[in-house]
SERO-4910 file (N, C-alpha, C, O; in steps of 0.05 Angstrom, whole numbers):
BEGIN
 pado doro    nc1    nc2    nc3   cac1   cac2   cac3    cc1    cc2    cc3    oc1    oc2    oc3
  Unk    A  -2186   3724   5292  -2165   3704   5289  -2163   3696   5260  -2142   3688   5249
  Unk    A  -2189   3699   5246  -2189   3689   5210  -2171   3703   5198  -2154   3695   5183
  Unk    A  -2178   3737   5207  -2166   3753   5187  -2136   3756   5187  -2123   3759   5167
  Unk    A  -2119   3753   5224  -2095   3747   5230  -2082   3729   5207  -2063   3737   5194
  Unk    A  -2095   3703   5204  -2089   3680   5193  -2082   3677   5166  -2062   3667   5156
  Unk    A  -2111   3693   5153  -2112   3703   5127  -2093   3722   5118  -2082   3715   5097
  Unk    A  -2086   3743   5128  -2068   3765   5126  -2045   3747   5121  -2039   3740   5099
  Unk    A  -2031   3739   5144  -2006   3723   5138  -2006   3711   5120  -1992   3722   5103
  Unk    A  -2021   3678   5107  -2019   3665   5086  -2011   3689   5058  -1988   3689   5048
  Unk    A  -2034   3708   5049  -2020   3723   5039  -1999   3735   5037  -1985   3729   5017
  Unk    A  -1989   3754   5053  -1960   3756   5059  -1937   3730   5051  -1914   3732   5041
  Unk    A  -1947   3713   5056  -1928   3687   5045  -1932   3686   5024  -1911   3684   5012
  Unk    A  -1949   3687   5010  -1961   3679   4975  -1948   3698   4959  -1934   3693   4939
  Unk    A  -1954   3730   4972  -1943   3743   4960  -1908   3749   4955  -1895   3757   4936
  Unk    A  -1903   3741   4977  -1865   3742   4977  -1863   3718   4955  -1853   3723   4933
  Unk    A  -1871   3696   4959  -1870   3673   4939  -1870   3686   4917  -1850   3681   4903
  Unk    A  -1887   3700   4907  -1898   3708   4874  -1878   3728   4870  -1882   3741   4850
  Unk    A  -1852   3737   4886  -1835   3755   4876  -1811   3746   4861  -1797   3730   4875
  Unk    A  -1800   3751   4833  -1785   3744   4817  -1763   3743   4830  -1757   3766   4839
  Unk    A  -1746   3723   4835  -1730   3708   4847  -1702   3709   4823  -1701   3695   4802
  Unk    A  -1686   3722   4830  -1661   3739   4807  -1636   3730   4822  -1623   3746   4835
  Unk    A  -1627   3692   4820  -1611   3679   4820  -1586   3698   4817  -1568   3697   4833
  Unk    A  -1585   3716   4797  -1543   3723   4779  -1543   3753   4797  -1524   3767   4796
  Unk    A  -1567   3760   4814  -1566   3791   4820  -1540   3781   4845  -1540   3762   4861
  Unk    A  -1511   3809   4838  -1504   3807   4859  -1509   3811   4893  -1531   3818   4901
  Unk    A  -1488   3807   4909  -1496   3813   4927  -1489   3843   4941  -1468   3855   4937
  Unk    A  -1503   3850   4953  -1494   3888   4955  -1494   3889   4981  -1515   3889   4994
  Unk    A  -1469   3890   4992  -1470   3897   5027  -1491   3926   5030  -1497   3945   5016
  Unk    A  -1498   3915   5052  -1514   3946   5061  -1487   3971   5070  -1485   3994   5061
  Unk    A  -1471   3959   5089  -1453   3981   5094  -1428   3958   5086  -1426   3934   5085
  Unk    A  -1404   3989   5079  -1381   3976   5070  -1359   3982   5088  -1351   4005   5086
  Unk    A  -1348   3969   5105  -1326   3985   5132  -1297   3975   5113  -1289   3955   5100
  Unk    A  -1289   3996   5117  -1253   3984   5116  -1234   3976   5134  -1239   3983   5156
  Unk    A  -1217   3965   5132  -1196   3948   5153  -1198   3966   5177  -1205   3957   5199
  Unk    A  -1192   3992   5175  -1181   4014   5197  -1211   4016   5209  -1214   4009   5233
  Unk    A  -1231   4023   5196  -1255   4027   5211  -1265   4005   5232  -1281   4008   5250
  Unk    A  -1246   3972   5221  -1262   3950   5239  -1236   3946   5256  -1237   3930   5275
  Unk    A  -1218   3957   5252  -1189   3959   5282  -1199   3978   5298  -1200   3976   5323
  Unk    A  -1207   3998   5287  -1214   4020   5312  -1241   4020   5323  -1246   4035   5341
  Unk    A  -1258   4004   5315  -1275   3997   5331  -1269   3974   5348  -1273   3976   5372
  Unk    A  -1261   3953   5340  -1246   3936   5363  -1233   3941   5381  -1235   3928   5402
  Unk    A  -1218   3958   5378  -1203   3976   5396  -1215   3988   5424  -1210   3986   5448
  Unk    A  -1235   4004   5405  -1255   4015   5430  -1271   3989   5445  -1271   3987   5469
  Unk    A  -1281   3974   5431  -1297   3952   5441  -1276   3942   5466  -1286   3939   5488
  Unk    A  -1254   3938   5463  -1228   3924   5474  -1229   3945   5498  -1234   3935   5520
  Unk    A  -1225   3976   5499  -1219   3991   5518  -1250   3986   5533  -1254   3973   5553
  Unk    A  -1262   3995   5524  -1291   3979   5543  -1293   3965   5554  -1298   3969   5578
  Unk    A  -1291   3940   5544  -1288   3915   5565  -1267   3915   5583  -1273   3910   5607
  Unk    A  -1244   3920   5577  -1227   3932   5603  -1238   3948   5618  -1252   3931   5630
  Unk    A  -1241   3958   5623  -1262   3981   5637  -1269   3969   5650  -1257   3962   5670
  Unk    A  -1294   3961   5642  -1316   3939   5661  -1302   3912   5672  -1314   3896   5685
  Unk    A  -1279   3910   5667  -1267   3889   5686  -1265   3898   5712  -1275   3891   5734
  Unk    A  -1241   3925   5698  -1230   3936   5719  -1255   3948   5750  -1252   3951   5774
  Unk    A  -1282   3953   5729  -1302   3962   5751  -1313   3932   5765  -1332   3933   5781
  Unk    A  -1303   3913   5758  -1319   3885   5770  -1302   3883   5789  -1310   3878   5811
  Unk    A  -1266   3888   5783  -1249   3869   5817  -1254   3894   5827  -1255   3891   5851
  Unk    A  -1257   3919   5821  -1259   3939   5842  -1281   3926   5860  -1277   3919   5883
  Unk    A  -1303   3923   5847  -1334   3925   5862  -1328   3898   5876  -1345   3897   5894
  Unk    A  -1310   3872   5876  -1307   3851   5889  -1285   3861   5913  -1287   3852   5936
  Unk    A  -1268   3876   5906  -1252   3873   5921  -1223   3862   5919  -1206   3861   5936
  Unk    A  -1224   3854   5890  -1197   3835   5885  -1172   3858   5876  -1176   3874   5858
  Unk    A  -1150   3856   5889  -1128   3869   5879  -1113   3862   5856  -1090   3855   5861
  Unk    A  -1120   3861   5838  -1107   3842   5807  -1089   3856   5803  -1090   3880   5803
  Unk    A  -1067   3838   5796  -1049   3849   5775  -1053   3839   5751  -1060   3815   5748
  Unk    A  -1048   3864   5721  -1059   3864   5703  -1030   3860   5687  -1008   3871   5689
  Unk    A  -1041   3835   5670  -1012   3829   5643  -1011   3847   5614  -1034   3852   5605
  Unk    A   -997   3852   5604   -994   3871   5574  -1015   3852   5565  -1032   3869   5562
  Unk    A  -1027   3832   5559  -1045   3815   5543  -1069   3827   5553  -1084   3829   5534
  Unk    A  -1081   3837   5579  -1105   3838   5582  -1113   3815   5618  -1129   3820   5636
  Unk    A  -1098   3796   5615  -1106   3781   5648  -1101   3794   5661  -1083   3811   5660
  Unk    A  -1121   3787   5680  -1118   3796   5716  -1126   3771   5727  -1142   3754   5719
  Unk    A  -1106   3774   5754  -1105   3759   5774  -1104   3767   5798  -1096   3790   5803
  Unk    A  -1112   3751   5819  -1109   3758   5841  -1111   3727   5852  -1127   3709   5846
  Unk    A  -1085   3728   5873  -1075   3701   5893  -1078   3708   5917  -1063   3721   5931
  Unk    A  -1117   3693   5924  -1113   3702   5949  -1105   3681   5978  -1109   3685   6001
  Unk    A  -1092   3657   5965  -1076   3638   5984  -1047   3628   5975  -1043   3608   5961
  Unk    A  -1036   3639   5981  -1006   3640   5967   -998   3619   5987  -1006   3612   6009
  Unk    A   -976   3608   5965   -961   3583   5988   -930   3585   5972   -926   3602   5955
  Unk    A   -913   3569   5979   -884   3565   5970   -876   3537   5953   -856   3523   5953
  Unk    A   -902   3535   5938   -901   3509   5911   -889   3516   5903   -878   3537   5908
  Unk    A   -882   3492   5874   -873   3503   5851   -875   3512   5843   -900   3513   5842
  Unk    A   -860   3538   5821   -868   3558   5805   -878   3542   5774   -860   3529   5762
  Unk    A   -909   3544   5760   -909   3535   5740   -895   3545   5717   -893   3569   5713
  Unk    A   -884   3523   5699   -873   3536   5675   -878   3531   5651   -886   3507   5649
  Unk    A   -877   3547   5619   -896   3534   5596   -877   3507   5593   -852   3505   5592
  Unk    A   -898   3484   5590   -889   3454   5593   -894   3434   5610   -893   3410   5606
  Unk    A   -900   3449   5634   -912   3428   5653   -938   3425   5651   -955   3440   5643
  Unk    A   -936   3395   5662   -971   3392   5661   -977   3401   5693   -962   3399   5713
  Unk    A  -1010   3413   5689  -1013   3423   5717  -1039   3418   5712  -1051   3421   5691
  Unk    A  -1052   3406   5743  -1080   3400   5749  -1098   3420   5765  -1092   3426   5789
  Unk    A  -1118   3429   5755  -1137   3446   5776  -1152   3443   5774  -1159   3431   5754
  Unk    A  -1175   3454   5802  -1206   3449   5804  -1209   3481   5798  -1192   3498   5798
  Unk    A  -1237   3484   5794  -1237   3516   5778  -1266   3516   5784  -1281   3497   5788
  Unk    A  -1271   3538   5783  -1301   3546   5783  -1299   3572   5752  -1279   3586   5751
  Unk    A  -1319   3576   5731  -1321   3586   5712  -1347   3607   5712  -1369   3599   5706
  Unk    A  -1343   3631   5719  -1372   3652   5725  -1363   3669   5698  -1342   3664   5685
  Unk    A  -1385   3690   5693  -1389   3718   5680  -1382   3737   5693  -1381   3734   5717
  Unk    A  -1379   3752   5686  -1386   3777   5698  -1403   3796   5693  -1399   3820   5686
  Unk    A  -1432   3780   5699  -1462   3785   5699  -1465   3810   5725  -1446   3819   5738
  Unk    A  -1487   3814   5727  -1493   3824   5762  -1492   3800   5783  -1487   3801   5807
  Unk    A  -1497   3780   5768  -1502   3752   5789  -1480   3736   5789  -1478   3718   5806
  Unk    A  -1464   3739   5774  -1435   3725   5766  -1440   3696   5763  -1424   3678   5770
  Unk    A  -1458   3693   5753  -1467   3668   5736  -1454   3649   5733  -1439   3648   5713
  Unk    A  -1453   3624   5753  -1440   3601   5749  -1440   3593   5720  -1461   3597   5708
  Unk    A  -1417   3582   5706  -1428   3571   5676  -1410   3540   5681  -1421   3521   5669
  Unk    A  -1389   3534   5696  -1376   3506   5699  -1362   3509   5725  -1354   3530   5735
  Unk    A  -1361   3485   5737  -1352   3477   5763  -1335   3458   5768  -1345   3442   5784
  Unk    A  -1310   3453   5760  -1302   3422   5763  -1310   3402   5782  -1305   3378   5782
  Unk    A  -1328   3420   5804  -1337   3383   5818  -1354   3372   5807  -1361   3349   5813
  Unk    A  -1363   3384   5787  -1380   3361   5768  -1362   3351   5740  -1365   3332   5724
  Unk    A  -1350   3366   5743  -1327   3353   5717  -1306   3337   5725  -1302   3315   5714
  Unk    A  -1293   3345   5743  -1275   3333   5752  -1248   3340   5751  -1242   3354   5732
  Unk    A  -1227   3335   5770  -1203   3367   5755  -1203   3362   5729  -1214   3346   5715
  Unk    A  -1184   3382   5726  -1172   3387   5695  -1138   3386   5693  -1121   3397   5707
  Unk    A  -1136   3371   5673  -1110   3373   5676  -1095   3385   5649  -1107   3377   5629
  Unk    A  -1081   3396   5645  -1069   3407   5616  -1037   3414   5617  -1024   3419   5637
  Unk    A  -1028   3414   5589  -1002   3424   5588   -997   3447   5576  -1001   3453   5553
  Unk    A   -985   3463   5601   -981   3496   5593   -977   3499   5575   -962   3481   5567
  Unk    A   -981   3516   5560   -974   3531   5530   -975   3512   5510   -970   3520   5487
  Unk    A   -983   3473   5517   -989   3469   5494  -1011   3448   5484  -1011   3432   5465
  Unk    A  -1037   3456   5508  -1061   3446   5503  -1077   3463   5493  -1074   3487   5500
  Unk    A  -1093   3457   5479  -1115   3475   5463  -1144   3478   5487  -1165   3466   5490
  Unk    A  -1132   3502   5503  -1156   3511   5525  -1153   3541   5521  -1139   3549   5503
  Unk    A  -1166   3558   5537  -1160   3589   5535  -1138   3598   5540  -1126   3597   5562
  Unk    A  -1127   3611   5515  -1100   3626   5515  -1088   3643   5540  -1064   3645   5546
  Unk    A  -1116   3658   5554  -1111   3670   5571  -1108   3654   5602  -1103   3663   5624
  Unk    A  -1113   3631   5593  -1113   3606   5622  -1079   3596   5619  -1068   3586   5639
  Unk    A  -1068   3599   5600  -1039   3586   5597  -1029   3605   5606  -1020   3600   5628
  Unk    A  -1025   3627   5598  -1011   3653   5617  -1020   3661   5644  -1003   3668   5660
  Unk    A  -1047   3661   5652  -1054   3663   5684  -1038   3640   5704  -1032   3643   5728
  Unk    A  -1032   3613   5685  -1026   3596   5699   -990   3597   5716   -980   3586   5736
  Unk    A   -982   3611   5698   -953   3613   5707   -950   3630   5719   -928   3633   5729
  Unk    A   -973   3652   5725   -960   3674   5756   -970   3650   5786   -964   3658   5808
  Unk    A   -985   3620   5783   -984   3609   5804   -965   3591   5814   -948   3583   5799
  Unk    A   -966   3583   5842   -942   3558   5854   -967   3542   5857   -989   3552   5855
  Unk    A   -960   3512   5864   -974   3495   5866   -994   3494   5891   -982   3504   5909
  Unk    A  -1010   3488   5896  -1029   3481   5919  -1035   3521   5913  -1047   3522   5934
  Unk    A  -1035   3540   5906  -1046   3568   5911  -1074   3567   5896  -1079   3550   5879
  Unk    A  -1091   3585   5905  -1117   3586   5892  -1117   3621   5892  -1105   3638   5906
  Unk    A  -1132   3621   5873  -1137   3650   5856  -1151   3663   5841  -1149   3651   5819
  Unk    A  -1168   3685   5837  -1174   3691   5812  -1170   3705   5791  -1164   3729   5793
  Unk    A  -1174   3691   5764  -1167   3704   5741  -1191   3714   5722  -1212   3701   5720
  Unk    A  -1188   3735   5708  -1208   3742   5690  -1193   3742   5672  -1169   3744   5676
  Unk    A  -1202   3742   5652  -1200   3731   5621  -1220   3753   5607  -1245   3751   5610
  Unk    A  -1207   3775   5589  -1229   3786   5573  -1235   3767   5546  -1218   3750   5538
  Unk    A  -1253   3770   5537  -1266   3751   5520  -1242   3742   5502  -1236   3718   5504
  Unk    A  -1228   3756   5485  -1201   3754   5472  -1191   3735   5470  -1183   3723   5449
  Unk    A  -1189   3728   5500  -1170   3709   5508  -1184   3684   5521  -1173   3664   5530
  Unk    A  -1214   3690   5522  -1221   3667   5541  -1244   3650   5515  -1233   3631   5505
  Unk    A  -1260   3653   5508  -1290   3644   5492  -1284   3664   5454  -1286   3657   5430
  Unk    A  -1278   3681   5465  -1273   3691   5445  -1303   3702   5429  -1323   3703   5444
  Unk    A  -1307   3711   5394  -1331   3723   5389  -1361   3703   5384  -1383   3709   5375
  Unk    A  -1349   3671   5397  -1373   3661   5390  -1382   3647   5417  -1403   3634   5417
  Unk    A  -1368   3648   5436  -1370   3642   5469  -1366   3617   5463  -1348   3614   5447
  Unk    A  -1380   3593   5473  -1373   3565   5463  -1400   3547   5457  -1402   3523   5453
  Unk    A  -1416   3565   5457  -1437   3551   5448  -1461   3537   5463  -1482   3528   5455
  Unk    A  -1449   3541   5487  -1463   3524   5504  -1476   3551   5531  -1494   3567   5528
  Unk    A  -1460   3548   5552  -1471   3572   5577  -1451   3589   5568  -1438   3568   5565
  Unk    A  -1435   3607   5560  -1414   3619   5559  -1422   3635   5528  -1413   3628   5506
  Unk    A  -1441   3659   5533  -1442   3683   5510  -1418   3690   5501  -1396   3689   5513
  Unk    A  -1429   3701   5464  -1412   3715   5456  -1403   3740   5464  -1416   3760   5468
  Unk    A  -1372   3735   5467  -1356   3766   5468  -1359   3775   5509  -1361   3797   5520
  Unk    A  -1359   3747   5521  -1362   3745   5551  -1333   3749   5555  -1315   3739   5541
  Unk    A  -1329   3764   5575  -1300   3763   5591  -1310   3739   5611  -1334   3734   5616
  Unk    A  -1283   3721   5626  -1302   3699   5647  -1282   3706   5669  -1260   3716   5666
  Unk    A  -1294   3698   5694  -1285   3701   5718  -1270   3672   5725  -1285   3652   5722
  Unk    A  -1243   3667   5733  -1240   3638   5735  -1236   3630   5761  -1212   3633   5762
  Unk    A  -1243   3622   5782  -1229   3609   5809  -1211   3591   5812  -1224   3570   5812
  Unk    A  -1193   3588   5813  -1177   3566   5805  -1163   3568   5833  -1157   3587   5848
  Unk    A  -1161   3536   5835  -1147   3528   5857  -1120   3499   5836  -1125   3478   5823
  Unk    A  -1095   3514   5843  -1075   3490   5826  -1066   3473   5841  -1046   3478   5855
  Unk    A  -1081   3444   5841  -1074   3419   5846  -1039   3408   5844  -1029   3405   5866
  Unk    A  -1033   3406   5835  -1011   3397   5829  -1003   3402   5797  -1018   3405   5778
  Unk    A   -974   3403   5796   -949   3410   5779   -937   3386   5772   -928   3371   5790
  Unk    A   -935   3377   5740   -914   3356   5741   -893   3370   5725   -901   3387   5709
  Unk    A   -867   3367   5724   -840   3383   5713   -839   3368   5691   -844   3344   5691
  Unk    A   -834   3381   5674   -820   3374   5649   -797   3378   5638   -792   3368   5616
***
């Protein structure tokens, strides 16, 4: 255990005693160009599609998919209102991963609904567009690839970086604007 102990302190002493060159620039290890970090996004992007598409398969959900990347599936349709960008609309929601375990991360019965105005509250981009393929009182689910939902830093809290999220949403009520 001495010599563990001993070893390290050294190691510290010694990095210490190394001349410390304030004006030296800084030198990336690797240098990518614009095109090299689009086309890897790209691929990263076609991937996670993928594995969406292999998650509602393996659930069972028939989604329809938007040019942006959402999927949805309404599996209690009713004859509400159709939402539109501007109304405020209330839902209770359940918020998973798409882990193996599909990982609860938020639940509104402990939050409480939510209420927001389409297209111009600051929530997930991909939640303002899922919201207008529903009518009122319908419940559904939406996935959100990361893009559109948490994005590259998740939010900091249960919700990893670069997570697609699974949403349950059931829409409370519609007010018109």
């Amino acid at each position: 255990m001495n010599k563990i102990l001993f070893f390290s302190l050294f190691c510290v002493l010694l990095s210490c005693n190394q001349k410390n060159n304030n004006n030296a620039e800084f030198e990336p290890v690797v240098e990518l160009d614009k095109q090299t970090l689009i086309d890897v996004n790209k691929h990263w992007i076609k991937d996670e599609s993928f594995l969406i598409d292999q998650f509602c398969a393996r659930h069972q959900m028939d989604v329809v998919s938007t040019a942006s990347g959402v999927r949805y599936f309404i599996y209690d349709s009713t004859d509400g209102e159709k939402v539109e960008p501007g109304d405020q609309v209330t839902i209770s929601f359940e918020v998973r991963l798409l882990d193996a375990d599909t990982t609860l991360c938020y639940k509104s019965d402990s939050l409480s609904p939510y209420s927001f105005i389409v297209e111009m509250d600051n929530i997930e981009s991909g939640l303002h567009e899922a919201i207008t393929f529903f009518n009122k009182a319908e419940k559904g689910y939406v996935v959100l690839p990361h893009y559109l939902a948490h994005g590259l830093i998740g939010n900091m809290d249960k919700i990893p970086p670069l997570s697609p999220v699974l949403y349950n949403i059931h829409l409370l009520d519609v007010v018109k604007n």
